[in-house]
Backbone bond lengths (Angstrom), bond angles and torsions (degrees), N, CA, C in turn:
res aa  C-N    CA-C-N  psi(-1)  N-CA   C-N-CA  omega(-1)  CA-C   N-CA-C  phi
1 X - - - 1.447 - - 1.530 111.50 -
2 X 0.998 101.60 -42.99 2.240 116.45 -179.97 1.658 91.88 -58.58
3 X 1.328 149.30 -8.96 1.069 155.38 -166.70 1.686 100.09 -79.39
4 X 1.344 122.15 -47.01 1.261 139.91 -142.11 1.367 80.40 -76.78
5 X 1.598 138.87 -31.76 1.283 129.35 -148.42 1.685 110.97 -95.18
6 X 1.616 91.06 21.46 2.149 110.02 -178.73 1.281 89.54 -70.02
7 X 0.907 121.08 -44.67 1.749 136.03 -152.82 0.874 116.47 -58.73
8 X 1.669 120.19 178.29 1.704 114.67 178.92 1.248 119.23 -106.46
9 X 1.804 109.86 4.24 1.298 122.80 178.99 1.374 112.18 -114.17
10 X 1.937 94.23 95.22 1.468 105.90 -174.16 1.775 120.73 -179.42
11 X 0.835 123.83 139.66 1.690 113.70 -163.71 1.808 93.86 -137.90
12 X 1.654 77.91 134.30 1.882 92.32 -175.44 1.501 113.58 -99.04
13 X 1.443 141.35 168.33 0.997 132.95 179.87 1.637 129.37 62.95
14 X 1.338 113.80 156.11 1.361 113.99 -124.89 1.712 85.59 -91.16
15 X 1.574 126.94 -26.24 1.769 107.56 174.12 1.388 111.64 -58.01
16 X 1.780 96.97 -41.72 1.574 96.66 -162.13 1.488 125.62 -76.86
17 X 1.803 102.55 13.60 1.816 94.02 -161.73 2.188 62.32 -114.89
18 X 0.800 128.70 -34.44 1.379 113.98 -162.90 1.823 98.43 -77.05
19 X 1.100 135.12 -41.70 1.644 125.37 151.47 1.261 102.69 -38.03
20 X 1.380 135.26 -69.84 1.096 118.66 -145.40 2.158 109.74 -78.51
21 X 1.045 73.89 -22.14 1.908 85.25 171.24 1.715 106.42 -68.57
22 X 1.212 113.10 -72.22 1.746 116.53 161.00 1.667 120.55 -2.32
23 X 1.792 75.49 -67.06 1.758 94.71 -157.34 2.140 99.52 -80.20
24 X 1.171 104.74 8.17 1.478 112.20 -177.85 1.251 105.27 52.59
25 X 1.510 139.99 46.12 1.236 147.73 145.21 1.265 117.58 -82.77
26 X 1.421 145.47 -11.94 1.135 151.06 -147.84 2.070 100.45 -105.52
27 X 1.253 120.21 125.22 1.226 134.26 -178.71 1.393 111.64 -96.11
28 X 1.133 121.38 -77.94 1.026 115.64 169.92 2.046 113.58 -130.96
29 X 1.191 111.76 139.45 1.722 118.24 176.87 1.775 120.17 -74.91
30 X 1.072 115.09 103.37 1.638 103.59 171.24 1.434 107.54 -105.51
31 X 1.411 114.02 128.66 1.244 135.69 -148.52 1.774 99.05 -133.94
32 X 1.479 120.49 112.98 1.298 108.32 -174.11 1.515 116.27 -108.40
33 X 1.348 121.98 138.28 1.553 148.13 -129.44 1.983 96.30 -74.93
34 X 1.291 100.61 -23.52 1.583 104.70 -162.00 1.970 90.52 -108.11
35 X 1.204 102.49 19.50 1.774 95.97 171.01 1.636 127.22 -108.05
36 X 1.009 143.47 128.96 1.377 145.56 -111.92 2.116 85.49 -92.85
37 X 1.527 98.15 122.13 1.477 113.15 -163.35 1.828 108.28 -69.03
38 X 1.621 107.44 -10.92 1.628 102.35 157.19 1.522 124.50 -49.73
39 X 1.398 105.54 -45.27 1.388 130.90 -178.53 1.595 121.33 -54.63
40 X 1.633 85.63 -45.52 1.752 88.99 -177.36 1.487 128.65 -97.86
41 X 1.440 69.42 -21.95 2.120 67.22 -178.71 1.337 116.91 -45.44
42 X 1.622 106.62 -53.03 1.594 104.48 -161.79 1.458 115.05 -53.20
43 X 1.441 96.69 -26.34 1.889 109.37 -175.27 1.259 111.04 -77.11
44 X 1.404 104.89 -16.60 1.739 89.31 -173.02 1.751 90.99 -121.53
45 X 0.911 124.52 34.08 1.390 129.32 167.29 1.821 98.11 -107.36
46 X 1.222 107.65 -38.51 1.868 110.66 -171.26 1.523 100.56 -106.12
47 X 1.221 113.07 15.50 2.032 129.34 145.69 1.199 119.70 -81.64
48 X 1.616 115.16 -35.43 1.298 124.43 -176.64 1.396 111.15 -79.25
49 X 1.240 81.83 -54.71 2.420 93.35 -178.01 1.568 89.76 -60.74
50 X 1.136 146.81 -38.11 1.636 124.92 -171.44 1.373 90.93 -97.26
51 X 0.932 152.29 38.16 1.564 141.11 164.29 1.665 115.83 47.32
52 X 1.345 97.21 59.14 1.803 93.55 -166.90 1.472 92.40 -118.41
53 X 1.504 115.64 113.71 1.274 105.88 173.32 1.593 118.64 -51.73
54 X 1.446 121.41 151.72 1.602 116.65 167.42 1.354 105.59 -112.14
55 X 1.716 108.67 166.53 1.445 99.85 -173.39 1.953 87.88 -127.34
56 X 1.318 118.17 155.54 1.717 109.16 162.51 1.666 92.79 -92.80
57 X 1.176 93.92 153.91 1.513 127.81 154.34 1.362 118.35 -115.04
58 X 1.547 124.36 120.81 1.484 119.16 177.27 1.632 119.75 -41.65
59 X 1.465 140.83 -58.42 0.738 145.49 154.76 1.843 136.82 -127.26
60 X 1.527 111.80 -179.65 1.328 95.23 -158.30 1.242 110.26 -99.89
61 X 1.766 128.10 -4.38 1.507 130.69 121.47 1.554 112.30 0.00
62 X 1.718 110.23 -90.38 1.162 128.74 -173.36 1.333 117.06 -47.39
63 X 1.681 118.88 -59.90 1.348 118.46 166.51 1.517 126.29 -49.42
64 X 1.930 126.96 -32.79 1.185 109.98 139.70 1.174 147.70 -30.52
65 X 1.287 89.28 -52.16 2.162 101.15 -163.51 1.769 93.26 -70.03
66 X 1.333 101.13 -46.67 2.026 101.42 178.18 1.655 106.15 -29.47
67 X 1.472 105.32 -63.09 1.055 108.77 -159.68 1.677 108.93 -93.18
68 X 1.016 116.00 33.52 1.612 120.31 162.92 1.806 107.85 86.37
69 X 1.175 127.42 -3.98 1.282 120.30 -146.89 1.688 104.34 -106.30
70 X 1.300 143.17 150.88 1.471 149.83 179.65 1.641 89.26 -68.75
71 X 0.961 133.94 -53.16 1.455 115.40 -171.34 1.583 140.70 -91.85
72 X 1.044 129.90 -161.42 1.518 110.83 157.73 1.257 120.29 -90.67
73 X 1.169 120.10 175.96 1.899 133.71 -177.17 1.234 104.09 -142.80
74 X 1.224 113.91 152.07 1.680 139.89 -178.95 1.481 91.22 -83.61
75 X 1.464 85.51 -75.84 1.735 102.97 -165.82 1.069 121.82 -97.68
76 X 1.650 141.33 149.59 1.076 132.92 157.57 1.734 107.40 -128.66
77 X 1.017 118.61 156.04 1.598 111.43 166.37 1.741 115.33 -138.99
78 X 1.282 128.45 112.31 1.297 136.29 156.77 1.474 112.76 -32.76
79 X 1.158 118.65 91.14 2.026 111.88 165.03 1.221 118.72 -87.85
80 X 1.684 98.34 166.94 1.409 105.54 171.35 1.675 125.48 -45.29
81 X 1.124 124.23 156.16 1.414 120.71 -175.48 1.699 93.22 -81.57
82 X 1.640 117.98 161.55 1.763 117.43 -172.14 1.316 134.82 84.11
């Protein structure tokens, strides 16, 4: 599933997955396990109230490299295609 995040439909970091949750663009949330749980809750509390499944990722290494980037990421979110 962490595969899906090759793509170009997808926003990293913790404003842009909470815009994209807001703006009901957000598909699914990948949220990685080793990222500081102040950070995530709120995001995966306003994943739940919009019905957005979340996925873990072991770490935020890994959730980087998913999503194309040299560093790590907290957050990632799968969007709508458009």
């Amino acid at each position: 599933m962490i595969q899906e995040l090759s793509g170009p439909n997808k926003v990293v970091g913790a404003k842009q997955a909470k815009r994209a949750l807001r703006d009901g663009r957000a598909v699914r949330l990948f949220m990685a396990m080793d990222a500081d749980p102040r950070l995530l809750q709120p995001l995966v509390q306003e994943a739940v109230n919009r019905q957005v499944p979340v996925s873990q990722v072991s770490t935020m290494k890994e959730l980087g490299a998913a999503c194309g980037i040299a560093v790590g990421a907290a957050v990632a979110v799968l969007t709508k295609e458009g």
